[in-house]
C-alpha positions as CSV (number, residue, x, y, z in Angstrom):
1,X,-9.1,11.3,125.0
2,X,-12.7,12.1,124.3
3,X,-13.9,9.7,126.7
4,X,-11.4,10.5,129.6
5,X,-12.7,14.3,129.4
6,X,-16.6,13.5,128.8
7,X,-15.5,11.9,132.4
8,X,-14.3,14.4,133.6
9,X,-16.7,16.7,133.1
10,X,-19.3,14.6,134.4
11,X,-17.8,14.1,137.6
12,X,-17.4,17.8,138.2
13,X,-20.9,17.8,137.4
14,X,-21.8,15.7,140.0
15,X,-19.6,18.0,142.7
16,X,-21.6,20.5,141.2
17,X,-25.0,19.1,142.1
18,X,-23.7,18.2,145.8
19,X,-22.9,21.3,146.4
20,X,-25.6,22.8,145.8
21,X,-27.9,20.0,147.3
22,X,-25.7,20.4,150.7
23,X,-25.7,24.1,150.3
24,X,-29.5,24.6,150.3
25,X,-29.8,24.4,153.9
26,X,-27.9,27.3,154.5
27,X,-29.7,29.8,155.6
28,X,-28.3,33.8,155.0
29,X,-30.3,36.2,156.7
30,X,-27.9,39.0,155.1
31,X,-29.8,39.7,151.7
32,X,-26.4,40.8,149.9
33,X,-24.9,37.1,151.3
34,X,-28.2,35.6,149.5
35,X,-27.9,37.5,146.8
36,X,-23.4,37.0,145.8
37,X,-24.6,33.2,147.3
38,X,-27.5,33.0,144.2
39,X,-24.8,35.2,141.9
40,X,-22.6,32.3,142.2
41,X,-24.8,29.3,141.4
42,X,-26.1,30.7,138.5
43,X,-23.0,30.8,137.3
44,X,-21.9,27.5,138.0
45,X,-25.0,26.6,135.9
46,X,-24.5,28.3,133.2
47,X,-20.8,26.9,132.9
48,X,-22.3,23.2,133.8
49,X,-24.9,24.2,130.8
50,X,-22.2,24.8,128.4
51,X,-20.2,21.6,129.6
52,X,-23.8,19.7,129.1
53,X,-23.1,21.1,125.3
54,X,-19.5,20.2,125.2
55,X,-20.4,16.3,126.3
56,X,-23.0,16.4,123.5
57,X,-20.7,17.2,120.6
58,X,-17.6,14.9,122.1
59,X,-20.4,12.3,121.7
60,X,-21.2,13.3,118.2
61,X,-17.1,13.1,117.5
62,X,-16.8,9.7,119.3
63,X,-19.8,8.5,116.8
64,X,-17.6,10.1,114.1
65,X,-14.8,7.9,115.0
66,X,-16.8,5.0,114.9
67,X,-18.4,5.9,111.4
68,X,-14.9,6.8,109.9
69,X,-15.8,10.2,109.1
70,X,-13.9,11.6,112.1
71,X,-11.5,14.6,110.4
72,X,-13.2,14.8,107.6
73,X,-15.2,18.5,107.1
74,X,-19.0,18.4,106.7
75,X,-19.0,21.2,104.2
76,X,-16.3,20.4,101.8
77,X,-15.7,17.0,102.4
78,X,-11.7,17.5,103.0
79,X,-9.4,16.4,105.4
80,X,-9.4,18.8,108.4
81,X,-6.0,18.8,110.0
82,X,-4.3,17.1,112.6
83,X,-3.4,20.3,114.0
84,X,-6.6,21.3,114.2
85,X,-8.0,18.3,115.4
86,X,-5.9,18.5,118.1
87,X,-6.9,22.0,119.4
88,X,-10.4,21.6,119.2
89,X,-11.3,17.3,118.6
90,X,-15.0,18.6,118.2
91,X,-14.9,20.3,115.3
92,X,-16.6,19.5,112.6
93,X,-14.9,21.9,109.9
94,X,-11.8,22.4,108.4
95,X,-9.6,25.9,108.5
96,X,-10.6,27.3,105.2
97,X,-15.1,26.3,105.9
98,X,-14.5,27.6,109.5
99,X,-13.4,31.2,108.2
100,X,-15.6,31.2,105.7
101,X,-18.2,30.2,108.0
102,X,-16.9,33.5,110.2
103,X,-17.2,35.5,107.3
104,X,-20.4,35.3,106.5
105,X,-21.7,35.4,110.2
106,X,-19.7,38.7,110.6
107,X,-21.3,40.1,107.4
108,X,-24.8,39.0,108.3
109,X,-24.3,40.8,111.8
C-alpha cells in the first residue's frame, strides 16, 4: 500500500514538473495573468514539498516493516493500533504518546 502511493505521488510529481517545464514558454503580457500564473505554481510547490515529506516518512515506515518494529510506538514501546495504522500508516506513535505529545506542544505555545 505504501509502495503503490509513494508511486503515486511521484508520478504526479513528474506531471508537475512537465507542466511547468512546457509552461515556461508562455509568455503573459497582462501582469495580473503573470502574477495568479506565478500564485499557482507556488502553490503546486509547496504541496509537491509536502508530498516530498510524505515520500520520506512512507520510506521510513516501509524500513519499519522490514526491521519488525512497524506498529510499535517509539516513545512507549506499545502496540499502536490497527485502527490507527490504518488512518495514518506513517505514524510513528500510538493514541495515548500522540495526545500527550499535543499536550505539551499546546502548552508550550
Amino acid at each position: 500500500m505504501l509502495t503503490k502511493q509513494i508511486n503515486e505521488l511521484l508520478t504526479e510529481a513528474g506531471k508537475t514538473v512537465s507542466e511547468m517545464t512546457n509552461g515556461l514558454r508562455e509568455n503573459y503580457p497582462d501582469p495580473n495573468d503573470r502574477a495568479s500564473l506565478e500564485s499557482d505554481r507556488n502553490f503546486e510547490l509547496r504541496i509537491r514539498d509536502r508530498e516530498r515529506k510524505l515520500i520520506a516518512k512512507m520510506q521510513e515506515a516501509i524500513k519499519r516493516i522490514d526491521d519488525g518494529a512497524f506498529g510499535i510506538c517509539e516513545v512507549c514501546g506499545g502496540h499502536i493500533s490497527e485502527k490507527r495504522l490504518m488512518a495514518r500508516p506513517v505514524t510513528t506513535l500510538c493514541i495515548n504518546c500522540k495526545t500527550k505529545q499535543e499536550q505539551i506542544e499546546k502548552l508550550e505555545g
